[in-house]
C-alpha positions as CSV (number, residue, x, y, z in Angstrom):
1,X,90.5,127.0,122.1
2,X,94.0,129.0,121.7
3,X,93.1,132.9,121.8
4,X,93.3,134.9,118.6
5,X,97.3,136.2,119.0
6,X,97.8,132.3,119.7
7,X,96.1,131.4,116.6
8,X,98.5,134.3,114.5
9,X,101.5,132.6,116.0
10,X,100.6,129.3,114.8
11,X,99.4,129.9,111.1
12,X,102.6,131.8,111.2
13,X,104.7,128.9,112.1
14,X,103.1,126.6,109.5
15,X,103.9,128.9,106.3
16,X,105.5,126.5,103.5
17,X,108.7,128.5,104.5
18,X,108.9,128.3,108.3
19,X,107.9,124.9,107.7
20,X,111.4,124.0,105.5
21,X,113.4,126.0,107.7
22,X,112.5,124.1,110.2
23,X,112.5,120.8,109.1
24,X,116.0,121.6,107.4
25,X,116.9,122.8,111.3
26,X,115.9,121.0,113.4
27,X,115.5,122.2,117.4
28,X,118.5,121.4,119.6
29,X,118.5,118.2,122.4
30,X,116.0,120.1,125.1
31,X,118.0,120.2,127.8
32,X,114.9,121.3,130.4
33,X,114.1,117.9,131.6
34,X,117.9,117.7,132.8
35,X,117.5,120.8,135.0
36,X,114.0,120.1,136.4
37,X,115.1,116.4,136.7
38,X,118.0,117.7,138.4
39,X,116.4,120.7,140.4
40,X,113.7,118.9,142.0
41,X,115.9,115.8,142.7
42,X,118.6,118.3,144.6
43,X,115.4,119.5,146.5
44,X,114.4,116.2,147.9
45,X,117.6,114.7,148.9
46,X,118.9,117.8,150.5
47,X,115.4,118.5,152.5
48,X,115.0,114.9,153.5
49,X,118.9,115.4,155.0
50,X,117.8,118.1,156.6
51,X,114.1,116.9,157.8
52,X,115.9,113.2,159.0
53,X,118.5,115.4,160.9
54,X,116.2,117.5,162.7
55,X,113.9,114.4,163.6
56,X,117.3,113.1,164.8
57,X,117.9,115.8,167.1
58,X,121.2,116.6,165.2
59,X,122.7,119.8,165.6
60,X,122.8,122.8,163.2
61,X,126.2,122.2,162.6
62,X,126.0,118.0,161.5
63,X,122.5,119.5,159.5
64,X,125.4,121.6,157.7
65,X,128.3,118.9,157.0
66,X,125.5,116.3,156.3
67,X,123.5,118.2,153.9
68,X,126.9,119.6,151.8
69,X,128.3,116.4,151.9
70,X,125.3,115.0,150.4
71,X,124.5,118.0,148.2
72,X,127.8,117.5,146.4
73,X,128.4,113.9,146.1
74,X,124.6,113.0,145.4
75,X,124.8,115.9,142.6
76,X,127.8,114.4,140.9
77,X,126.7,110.8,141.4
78,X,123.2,111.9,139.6
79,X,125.1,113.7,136.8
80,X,127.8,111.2,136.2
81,X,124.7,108.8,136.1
82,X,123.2,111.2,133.4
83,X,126.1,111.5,131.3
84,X,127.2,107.7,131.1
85,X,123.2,107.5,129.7
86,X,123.2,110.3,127.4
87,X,126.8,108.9,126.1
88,X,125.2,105.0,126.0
89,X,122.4,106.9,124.2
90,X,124.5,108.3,121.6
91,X,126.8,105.4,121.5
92,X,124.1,103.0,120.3
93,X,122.9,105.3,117.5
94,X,126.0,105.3,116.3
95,X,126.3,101.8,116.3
96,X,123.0,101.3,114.7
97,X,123.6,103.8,112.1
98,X,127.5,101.8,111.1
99,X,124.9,98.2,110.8
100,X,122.5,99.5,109.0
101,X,125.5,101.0,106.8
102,X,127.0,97.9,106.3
103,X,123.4,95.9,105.7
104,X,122.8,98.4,103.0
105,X,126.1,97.3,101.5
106,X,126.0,93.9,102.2
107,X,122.5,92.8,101.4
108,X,120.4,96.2,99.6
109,X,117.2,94.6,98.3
110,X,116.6,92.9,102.6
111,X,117.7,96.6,103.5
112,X,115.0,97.9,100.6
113,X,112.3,95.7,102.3
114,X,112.7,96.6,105.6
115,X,112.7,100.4,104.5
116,X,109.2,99.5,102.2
117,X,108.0,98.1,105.3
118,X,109.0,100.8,107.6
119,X,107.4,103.3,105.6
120,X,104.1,101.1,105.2
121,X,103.7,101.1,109.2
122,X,102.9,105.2,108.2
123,X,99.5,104.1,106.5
124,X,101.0,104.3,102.8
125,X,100.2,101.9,100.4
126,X,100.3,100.7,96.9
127,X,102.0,102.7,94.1
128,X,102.5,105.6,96.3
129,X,104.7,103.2,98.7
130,X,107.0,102.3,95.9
131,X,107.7,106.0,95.1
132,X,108.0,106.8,98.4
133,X,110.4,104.2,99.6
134,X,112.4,104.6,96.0
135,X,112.7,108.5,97.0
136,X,114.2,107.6,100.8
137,X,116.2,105.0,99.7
138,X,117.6,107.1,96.4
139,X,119.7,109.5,99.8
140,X,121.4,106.9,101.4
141,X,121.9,108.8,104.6
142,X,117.9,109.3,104.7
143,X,117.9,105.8,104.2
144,X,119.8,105.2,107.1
145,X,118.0,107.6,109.4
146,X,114.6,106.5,108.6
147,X,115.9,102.8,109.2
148,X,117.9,103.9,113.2
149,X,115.1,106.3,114.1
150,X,112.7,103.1,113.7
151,X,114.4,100.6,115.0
152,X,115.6,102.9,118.3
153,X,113.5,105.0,119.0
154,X,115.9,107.4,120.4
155,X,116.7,110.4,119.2
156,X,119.1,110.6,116.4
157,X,121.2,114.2,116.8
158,X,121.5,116.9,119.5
159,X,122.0,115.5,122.9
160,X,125.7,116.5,124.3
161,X,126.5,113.8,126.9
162,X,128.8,116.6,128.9
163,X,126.8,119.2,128.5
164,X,123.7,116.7,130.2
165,X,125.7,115.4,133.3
166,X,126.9,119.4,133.4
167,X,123.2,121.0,133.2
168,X,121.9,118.1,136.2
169,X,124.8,118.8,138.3
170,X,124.5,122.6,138.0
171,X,120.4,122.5,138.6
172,X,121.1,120.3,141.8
173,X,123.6,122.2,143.5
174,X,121.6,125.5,142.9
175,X,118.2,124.5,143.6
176,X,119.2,121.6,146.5
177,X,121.7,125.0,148.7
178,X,117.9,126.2,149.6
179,X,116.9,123.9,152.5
180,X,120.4,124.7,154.1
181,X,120.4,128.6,153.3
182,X,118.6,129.4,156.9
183,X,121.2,127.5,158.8
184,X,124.4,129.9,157.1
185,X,122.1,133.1,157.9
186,X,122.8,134.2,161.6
187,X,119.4,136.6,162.1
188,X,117.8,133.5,161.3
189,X,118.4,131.8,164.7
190,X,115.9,129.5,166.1
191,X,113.9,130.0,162.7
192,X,115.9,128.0,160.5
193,X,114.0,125.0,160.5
194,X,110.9,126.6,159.2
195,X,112.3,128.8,157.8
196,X,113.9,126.0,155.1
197,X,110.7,124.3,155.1
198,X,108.8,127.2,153.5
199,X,112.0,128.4,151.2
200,X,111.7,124.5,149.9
201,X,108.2,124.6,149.6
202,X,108.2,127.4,148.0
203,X,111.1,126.1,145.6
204,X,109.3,123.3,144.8
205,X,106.1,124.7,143.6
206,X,108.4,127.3,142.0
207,X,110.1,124.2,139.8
208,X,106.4,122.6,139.5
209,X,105.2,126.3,137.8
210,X,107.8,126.4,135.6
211,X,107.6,123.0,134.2
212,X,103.9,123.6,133.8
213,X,105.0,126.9,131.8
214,X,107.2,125.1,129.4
215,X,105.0,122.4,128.7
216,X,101.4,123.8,128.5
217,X,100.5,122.4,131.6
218,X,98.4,123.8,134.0
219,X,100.0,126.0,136.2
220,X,98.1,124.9,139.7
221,X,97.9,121.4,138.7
222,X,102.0,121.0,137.6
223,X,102.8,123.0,141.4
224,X,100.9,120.8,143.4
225,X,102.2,117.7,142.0
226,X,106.2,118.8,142.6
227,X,105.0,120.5,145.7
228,X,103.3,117.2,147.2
229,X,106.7,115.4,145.8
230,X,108.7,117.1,147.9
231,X,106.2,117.2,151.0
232,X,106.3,113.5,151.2
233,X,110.0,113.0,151.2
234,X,110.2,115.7,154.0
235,X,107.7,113.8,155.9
236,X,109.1,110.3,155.5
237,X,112.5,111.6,156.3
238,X,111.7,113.2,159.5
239,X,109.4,110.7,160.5
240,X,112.8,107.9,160.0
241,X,115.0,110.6,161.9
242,X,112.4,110.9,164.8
243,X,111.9,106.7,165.2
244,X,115.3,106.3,165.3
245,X,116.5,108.7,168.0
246,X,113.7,107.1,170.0
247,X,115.0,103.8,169.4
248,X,118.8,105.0,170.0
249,X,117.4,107.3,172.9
250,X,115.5,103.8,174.3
């Protein structure tokens, strides 16, 4: 049960004119699971170079090339991946929103029944479905919405293609430099390797938190579960780096 202050917040947010403005404004695209998609994926790949190299027997100076090489071009690939979604996203809204346009003109009582039907799948019936479905359909814009926003199920405004692919690039380069920060630091000598084991550890139960912060989450639980992510990549990846300089060794 939410604490009193968490109570005043909420009966706060739900007076008739928070509600409108609200509703009249809706929030912006949430661009948080493009950094913590981005973060955590920047965290793995660039450990798991560094874990595989080490395994390997590389030296501090292939960990380097390797993990930069793969820091940049495995941060670009992922955010070039996330823009050309976003876009294809956006793209097909658009195009459902032009055919439902052009339904609306071309056959308007099939268009009216699909709307009457649309709004029956929210538990309204009778005369109060004819007034509500003659009230959406009297804005033909609302008409339209309520019509992509069923059909889709994606959302219908907000998401910035460039501004995606920018945020997941910017989250993986920041968060993935960590593992190699040790091996650029000369008083870290001989202590880089754990050394970017608990900075990455550390990272990644620090993403974990945060994620846990923004979505109500607990705390502990969301930690661990990034935490354990990343642990497991590290593993696997040194584990691969160590069985193949035995077999290369052999």
């Amino acid at each position: 049960m939410p604490h009193e202050r968490e109570l005043d917040r909420i009966r706060e947010a739900h007076r008739p004119g928070r509600i409108r403005v609200r509703l009249e404004r809706p929030p912006p695209y949430n661009y948080l699971g493009d950094s913590i998609l981005g973060a955590i994926d920047g965290l793995v790949t660039t450990f798991a170079v560094v874990a595989g190299a080490v395994g390997g027997g590389l030296g501090d100076a292939v960990i380097l090339v390797l993990g930069f090489a793969n820091l940049i071009a495995d941060g670009f690939s992922m955010a070039v991946s996330n823009y050309l979604s976003s876009k294809s996203e956006r793209d097909q809204v658009a195009h459902a929103r032009a055919q439902e346009a052009m339904h609306i003109e071309l056959a308007p009582e099939g268009q009216r029944e699909e709307l009457r039907q649309v709004v029956m799948r929210l538990g309204i019936r009778g005369e109060c479905l004819e007034r509500v479905t003659d009230a959406i359909a009297a804005d033909r814009q609302r008409w339209i919405e309520t019509i992509v926003g069923a059909q889709t199920n994606l959302p219908t405004r907000g998401v910035r293609p460039l501004r995606a692919g920018v945020t997941t690039f910017g989250s993986f380069v920041l968060l993935g430099t960590i593992p190699l920060l040790p091996f650029v630091l000369p008083w870290l000598e001989e202590w880089e390797v754990p050394m970017s084991a608990l900075l990455t550890l550390c990272a990644f139960f620090a993403v974990g938190v945060a994620k846990g912060m923004v979505l109500n989450r607990s705390l502990l639980l969301s930690g661990g579960e990034t935490l354990l992510t990343g642990g497991v990549a590290a593993v696997l990846a040194y584990a691969v780096g160590a069985w193949l300089r035995g077999v290369v060794g052999a």
